[in-house]
C-alpha positions in Angstrom: -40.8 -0.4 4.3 -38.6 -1.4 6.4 -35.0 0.0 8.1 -31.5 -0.8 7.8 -30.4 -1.6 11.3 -27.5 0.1 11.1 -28.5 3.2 9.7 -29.0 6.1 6.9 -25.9 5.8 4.5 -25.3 2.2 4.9 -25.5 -1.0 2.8 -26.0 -4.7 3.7 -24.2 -7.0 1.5 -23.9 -11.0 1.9 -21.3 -13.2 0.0 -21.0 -16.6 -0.4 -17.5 -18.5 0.1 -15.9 -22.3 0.6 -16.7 -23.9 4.0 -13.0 -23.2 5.0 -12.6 -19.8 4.6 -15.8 -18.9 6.3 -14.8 -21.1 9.4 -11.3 -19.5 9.7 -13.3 -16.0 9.5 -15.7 -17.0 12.3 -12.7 -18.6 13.8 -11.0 -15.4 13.6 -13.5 -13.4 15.2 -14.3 -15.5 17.8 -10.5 -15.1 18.9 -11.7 -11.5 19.1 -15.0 -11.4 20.7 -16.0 -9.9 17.4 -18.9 -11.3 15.0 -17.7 -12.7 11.8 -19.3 -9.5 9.9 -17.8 -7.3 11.8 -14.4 -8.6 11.9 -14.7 -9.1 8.1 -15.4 -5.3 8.0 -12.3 -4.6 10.1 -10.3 -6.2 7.9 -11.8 -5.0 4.3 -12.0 -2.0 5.5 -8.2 -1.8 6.4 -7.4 -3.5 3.1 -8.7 -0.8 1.5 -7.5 1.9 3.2 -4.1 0.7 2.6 -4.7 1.1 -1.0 -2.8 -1.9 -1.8 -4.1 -4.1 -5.1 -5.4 -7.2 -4.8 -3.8 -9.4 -7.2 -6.5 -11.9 -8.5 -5.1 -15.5 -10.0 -6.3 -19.0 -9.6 -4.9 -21.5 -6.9 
């Protein structure tokens, strides 16, 4: 069976998205000498925390 890398307790999740949005994310991160996953957890995780809703509507 094998491990979770990053430990007991944690999840791996993947998502798919439009070419753009994932190259401003690894753009993003880059800026920050930060993978893309783990700036992406930076900012979800802040997101949440600030309890805000996130509206949902179509372009």
């Amino acid at each position: 069976m094998a491990t979770n890398p990053a430990g007991k307790g944690t999840k791996t999740i993947g998502i798919n998205m439009k070419m753009e949005m994932a190259k401003d994310l690894e753009k993003r991160a880059l800026s920050m000498q930060l993978s893309t996953g783990a700036y992406c957890k930076i900012i979800l995780g802040e997101w949440l925390k600030s309890g805000k809703k996130l509206k949902l509507q179509e372009d």
